[in-house]
N, C-alpha and C positions, 0 to 999 in steps of 0.2 A: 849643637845648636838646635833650638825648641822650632818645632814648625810653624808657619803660617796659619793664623786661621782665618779661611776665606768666608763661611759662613757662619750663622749661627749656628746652624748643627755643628757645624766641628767644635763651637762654644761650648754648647751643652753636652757632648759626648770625654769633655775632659776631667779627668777621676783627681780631685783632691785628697789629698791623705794627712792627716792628724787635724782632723778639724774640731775634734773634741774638746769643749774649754777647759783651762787651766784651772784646777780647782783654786789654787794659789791666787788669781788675780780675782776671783769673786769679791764683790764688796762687802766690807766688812758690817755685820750689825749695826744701828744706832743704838748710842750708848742711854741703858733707860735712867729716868731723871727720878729723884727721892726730891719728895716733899722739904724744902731749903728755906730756912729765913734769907730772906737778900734786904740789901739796901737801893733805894733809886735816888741819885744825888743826880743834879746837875752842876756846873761848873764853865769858867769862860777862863777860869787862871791859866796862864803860861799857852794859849793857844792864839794868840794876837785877838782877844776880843769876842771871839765863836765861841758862840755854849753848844755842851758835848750833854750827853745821859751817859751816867756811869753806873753800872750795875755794880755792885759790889757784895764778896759774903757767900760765893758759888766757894760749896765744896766737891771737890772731886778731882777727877782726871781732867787735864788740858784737850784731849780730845772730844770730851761732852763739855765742855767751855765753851769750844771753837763749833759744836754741835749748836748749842742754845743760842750763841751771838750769831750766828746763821739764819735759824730762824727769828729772830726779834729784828735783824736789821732789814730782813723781806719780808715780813711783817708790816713795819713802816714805813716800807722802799728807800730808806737811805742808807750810805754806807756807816764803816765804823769797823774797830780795830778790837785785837782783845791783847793785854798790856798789863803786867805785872798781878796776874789772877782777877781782873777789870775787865769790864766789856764796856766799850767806849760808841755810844749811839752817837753821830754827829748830827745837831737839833738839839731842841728842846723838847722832847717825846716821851717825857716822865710818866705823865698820865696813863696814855697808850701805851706804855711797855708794862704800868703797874698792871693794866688791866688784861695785859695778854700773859704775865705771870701768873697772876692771881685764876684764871682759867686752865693753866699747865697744875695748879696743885701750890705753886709757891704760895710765902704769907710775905711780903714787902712793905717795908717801911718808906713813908717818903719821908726823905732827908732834905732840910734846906729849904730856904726862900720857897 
């Protein structure tokens, strides 16, 4: 059984051992982005009526996917999903996402109405 401790000295005079971090749980790099044709489509099909921004045209790894729909959806402060190599903005945020791609290096098309 571990003692009591009555004061804060007895607090500070207690020795921890292996407090060295885990090199293992360090976070990992972000993944860096290459200059990408994308498309900016919106859409309300199959979603009861709600138009979405759908990025489309990202090539890469699903971890710099799920990197880049991260920042575009706090960016614009709303949610949105990424879905069969798509990134699904929920709005109509075409504009604003062309304009925050086109600043990361991308060259985007707008698609559609």
């Amino acid at each position: 059984m571990s003692k009591k401790l009555n004061s804060l000295e007895a607090l500070a005079n207690i020795q921890f051992k292996n407090l060295a971090p885990d090199p293992e749980h360090f976070p990992k790099p972000l993944p860096e982005f290459k200059a990408q044709e994308l498309e900016a489509h919106f859409s309300n099909k199959g979603r009861a009526g709600k138009t979405v921004t759908i990025i489309r045209g990202f090539e890469g790894s699903i971890d710099g996917l799920k990197v880049l729909a991260k920042k575009l959806k706090q960016a614009v402060g709303v949610g949105g999903s990424v879905k069969n190599s798509e990134i699904i903005i929920q709005g109509n945020y075409r504009e604003q996402l062309i304009t925050i791609l086109k600043e990361m290096g991308h060259r985007v098309k707008r698609i559609g109405g």
